[in-house]
N, C-alpha and C positions, 0 to 999 in steps of 0.2 A: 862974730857969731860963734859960740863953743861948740866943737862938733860932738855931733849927737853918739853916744856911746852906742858900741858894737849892738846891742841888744835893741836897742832904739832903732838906729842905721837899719837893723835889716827886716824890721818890723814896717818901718818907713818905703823900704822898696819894694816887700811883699806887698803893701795897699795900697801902693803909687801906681802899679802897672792897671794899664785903662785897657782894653782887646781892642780899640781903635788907635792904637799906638801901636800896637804890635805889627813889627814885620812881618809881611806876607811870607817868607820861609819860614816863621818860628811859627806861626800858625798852624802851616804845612805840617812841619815837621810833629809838632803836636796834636793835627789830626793823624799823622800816621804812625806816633806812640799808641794810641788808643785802638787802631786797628788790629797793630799787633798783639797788643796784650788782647784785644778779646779772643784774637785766635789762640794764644797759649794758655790762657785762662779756659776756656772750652775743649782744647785738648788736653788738659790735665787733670779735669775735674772727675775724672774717674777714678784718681788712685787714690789707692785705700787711705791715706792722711790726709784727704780732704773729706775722705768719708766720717769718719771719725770724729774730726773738728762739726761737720754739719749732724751727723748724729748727737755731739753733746749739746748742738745749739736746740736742737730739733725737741730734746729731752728739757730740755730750761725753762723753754717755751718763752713767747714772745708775742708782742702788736705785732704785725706783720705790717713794718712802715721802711723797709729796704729791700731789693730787689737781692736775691740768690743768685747770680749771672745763668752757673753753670746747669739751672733746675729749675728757672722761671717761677721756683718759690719765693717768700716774702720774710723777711723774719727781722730781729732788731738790727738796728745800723752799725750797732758795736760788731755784732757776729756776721754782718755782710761785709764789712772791712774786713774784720779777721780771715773767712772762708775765701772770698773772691782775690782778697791775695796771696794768701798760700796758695790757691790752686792758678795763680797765675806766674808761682814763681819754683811750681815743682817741678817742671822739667828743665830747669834754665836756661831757657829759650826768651827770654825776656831782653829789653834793650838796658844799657851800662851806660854809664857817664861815669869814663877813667877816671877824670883826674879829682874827681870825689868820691870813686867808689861805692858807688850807692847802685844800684839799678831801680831806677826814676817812676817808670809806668807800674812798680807793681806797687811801691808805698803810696801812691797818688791820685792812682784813679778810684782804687776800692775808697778812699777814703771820699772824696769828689762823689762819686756816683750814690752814696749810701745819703750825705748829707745835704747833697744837691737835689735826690728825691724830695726828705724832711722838708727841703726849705722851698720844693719848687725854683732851681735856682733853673737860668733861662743856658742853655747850651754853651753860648757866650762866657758868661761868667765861670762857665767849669774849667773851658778851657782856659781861660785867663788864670785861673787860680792853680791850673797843672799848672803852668810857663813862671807864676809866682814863686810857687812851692819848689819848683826846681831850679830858680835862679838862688835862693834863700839857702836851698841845705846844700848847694853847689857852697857856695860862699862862708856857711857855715864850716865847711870841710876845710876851706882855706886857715880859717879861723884857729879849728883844731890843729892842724897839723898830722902830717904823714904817720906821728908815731903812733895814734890812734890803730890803725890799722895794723901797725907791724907790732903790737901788743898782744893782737888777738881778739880787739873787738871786730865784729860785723857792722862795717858803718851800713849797711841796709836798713838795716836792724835800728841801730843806735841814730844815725842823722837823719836816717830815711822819716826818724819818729817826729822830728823836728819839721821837715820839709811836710809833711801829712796833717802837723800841726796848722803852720801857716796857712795851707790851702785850703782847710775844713775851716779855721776862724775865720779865713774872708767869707765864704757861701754863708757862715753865720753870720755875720754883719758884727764881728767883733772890734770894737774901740782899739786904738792903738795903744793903751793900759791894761787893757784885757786881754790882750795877744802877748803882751808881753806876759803878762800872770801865764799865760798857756803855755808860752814855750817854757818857761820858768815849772810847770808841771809836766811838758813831755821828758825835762832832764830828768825827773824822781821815778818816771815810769818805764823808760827806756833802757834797752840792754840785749845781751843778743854777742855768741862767740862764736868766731871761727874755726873750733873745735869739734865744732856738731857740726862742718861739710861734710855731704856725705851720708846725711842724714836727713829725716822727715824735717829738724828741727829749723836745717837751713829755711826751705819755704814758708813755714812757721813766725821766722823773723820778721817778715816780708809784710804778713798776716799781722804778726803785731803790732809792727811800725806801722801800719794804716791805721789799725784799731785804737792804738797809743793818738793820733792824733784826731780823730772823730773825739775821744774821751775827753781830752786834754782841752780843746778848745769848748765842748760842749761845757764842761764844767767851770771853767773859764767865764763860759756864758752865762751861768747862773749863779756866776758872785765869789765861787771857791778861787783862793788865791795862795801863791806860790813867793815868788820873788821877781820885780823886776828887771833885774842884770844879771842873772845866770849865765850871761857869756864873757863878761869882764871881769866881776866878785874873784877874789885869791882864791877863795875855793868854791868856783864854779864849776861849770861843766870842762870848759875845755884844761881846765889847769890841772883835773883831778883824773882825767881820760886819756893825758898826754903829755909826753916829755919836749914835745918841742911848739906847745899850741904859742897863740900870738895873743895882746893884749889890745891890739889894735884891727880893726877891721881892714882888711887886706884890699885894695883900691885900684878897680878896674877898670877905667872905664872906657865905655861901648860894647863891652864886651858881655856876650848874650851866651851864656852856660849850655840853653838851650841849643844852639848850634852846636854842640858839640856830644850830642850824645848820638850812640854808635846802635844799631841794632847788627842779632844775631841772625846767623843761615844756617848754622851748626848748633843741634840741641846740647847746648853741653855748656861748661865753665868758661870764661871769654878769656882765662889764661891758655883753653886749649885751642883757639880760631885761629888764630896765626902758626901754630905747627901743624891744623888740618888745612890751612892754604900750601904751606909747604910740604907735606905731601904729597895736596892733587898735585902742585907744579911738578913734582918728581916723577909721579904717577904718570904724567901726560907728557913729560919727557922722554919717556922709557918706554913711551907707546903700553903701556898698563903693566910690566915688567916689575914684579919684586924685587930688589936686586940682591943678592949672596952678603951674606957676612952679619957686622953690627952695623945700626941706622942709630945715626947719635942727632939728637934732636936740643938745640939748646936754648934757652928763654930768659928773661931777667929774675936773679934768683929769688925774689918773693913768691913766686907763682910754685916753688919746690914745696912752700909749704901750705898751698892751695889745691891745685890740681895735679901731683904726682903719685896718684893712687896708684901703685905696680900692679895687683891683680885684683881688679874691684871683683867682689860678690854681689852688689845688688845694681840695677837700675842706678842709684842716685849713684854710687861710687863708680859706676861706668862713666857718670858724667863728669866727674872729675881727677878723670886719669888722661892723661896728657896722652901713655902708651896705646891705650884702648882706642882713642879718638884717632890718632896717625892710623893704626892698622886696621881701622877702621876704612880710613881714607885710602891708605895702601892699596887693600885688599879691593877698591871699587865698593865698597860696601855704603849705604846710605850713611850720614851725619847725622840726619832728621828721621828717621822713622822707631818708633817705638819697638822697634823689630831688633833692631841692632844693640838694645840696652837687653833683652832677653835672656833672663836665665839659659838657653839654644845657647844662644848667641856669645853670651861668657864664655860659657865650658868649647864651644868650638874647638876643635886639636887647632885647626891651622891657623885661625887666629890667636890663641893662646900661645902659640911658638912664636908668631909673628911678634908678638906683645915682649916677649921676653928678650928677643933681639934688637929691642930698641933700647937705648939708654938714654935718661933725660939729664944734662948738666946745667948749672947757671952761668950766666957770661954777665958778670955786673955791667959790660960795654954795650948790655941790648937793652932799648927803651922798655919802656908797658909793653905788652900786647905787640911785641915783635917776636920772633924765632929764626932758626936757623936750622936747619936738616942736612946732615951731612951724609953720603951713602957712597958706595963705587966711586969714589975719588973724584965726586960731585957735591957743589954746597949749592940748599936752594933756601933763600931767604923769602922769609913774608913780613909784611907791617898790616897790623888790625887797629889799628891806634886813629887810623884819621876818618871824621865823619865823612861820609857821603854827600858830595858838593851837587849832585844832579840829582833834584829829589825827583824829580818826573821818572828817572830810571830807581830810584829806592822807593816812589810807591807801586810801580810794577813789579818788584822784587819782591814786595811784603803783600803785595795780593798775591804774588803766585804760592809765596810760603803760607797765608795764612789759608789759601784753598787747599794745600797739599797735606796743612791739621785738619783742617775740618771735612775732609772728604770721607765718605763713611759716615759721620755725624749729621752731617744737612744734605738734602737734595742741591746739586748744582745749581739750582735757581736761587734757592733759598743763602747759598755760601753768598751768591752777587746781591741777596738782596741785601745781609747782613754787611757785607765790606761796605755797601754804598752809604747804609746807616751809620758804621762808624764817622765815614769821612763829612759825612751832611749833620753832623751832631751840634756845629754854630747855628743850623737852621732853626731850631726848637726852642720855644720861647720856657719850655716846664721840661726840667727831666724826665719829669712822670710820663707824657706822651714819647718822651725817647727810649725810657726801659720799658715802657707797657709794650711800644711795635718790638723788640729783643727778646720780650718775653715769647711774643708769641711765632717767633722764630725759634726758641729756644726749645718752646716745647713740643717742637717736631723731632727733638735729637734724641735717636734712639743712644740705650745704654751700651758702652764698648766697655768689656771687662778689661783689664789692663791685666799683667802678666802678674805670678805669685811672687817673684824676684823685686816686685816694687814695696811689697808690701814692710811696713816698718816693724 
């Protein structure tokens, strides 16, 4: 039997996955992506670049046949992909999947929830089609190769388009010729630099990569056609986006991608969680003690050209400064609160001295998402890299993080009633009755201005 080309292959395992085959943890774990992103999607949807994006959509006008998460408005599915995931990837508090570099819940759900409305698709099948969509652009990643990223694409952006792809043709009932034609057009629509961290543009990515695949498959659906092998072809996608992509589909097996994605507790870049772990350990060793001199904090050296912002000016470049995020921690100051990204909060004298006393170096010897902190003739090492093997205790984690976004925004009742709808989202046989009870939770949330330092 010839084995089915890469493009085939993962077209094959995107429509093979059945939700009664899936393991009770990837379930889990995928009911408690959705949780989180509605909390960071609802806490973010105030700032001014989700404004923006929903004011041009608002100006274009539209059916109103997709739900608005953050405003219980209605409007087309292209522009509820786009809005619902930029504003669930502007504070980047979202959940990562390292070893593909993508952050999964925000290209996957906007797309899921906008097309699963359209089609009336039944809870079940959403969730299936996350767990699809992100074994797919996991694998995809493999495909491309590392150099992808260390070029200066946004694989968010770029595979996330591919993975949003898959999971919108399944809720569409797309032919395994037709998904292929799709992925084959999220490669001509996709794109997205690591240039613009730091900016509105980063969430923007996030936003498109959803939207790129509602499009992609939608038109897919009504007959527009691309190529079938855009992942093999000499000048396909991965040949033309990477120095070291592969010709062959990379071959796993058992192995469930989904186990392996990580959520955050620190609003900020996931290059900076493991040097804000090694601070609190420093912090808490020191009994809350800053200690005299330089604090030299060290990481794997990709992340110098991610998160080593020295002295951010706005909100977003607070969140990716490695120095800001430590003195942050240093200082006992929150990780999580929009208070600590505050124009106040920059200018601070004594955390801007703090800031400047820390130096960040690369140690090629540290994995992903590990660090090192050195201070008073103390090293205190952190690892961010491994999933959370006890989900009973990571979905207590992400209720108490997503009450501590939404507090202010929902009555205490309404926070429990909104967590329990995420986690009960297999029970609904129609999205519609899932976003219509959201909505009406939604729109009891009054307005929080967000600070002028956010604004783009």
């Amino acid at each position: 039997m010839p084995i089915p080309s890469p493009t085939a292959a993962l077209v094959d395992l995107g429509l093979g996955l059945r939700h009664d085959d899936l393991p009770e943890d990837i379930r889990s774990i995928a009911r408690h992506s959705l949780l989180d992103w509605i909390g960071v999607l609802l806490a973010g949807w105030d700032d001014p670049a989700v404004q923006i994006l929903r004011a041009q959509a608002t100006e274009r006008g539209a059916l109103p046949r997709a739900t608005l998460l953050g405003s219980a408005e209605r409007g087309d599915p292209l522009d509820a992909a786009l809005i619902n995931g930029s504003a669930s990837h502007v504070l980047d508090f979202d959940d990562a999947h390292l070893a593909s570099r993508i952050h999964a819940s925000v290209v996957l759900w906007p797309a899921l929830i906008a097309v699963g409305e359209l089609r009336a698709s039944s809870g079940r099948e959403a969730l299936t089609a996350f767990v699809a969509g992100l074994e797919v652009q996991a694998r995809i990643a493999d495909l491309v190769g590392n150099d992808h990223y260390r070029r200066g694409w946004h694989s968010t952006a770029t595979l996330g388009s591919f993975g949003a792809t898959l999971a919108a043709g399944r809720l569409y009932g797309l032919e395994p010729g037709a998904l292929r034609h799709a992925l084959g057009l999220a490669a001509t629509l996709t794109g997205g630099l690591r240039a613009l961290f730091g900016t509105p543009c980063k969430p923007l990515h996030a936003g498109r990569a959803a939207a790129n695949g509602v499009n992609a498959a939608d038109l897919a659906r009504r007959g527009f056609t691309a190529v079938e092998d855009i992942f093999e072809r000499p000048d396909g996608y991965p040949a033309l986006v990477s120095g070291n992509a592969r010709r062959d589909l990379p071959v796993a097996d058992g192995r469930w991608a989904t186990r392996e994605l990580l959520f955050k507790y620190h609003a900020s870049c996931y290059g900076t969680q493991a040097p804000i772990e090694a601070a609190l350990a420093l912090r808490e060793a020191l009994g809350g003690e800053v200690p005299a001199g330089e604090l030299r904090v060290e990481v794997e050296p990709q992340y110098l050209s991610v998160c080593d912002l020295p002295e951010p000016r706005t909100a977003m470049e607070a969140r990716f400064s490695i120095r800001h995020m430590v003195a942050l921690a240093l200082a006992g100051r929150s990780t999580l609160d929009e208070r600590s990204f505050a124009a106040e909060t920059l200018a601070d004298p004594g955390l801007a001295a703090l800031r400047r006393r820390i130096r960040v170096a690369a140690d090629p010897a540290l994995p992903r998402a590990n660090a090192r902190l050195s201070a008073a003739g103390r090293a205190f090492a952190a690892d961010a890299s491994r999933p959370e093997s006890d989900h009973a205790a990571q979905r207590r984690r992400l209720l108490g993080k997503s009450a501590q976004l939404l507090a202010g925004r929902l009555e205490p009742a309404a926070i429990d009633e909104l967590q329990a709808l995420a986690l009960a989202i297999e029970t609904f046989d129609d999205l519609n009755q899932w976003t219509a009870a959201l909505r009406r939770l939604i729109g009891r949330v009054p307005r929080i201005p967000h600070h002028k330092d956010s604004e783009p």
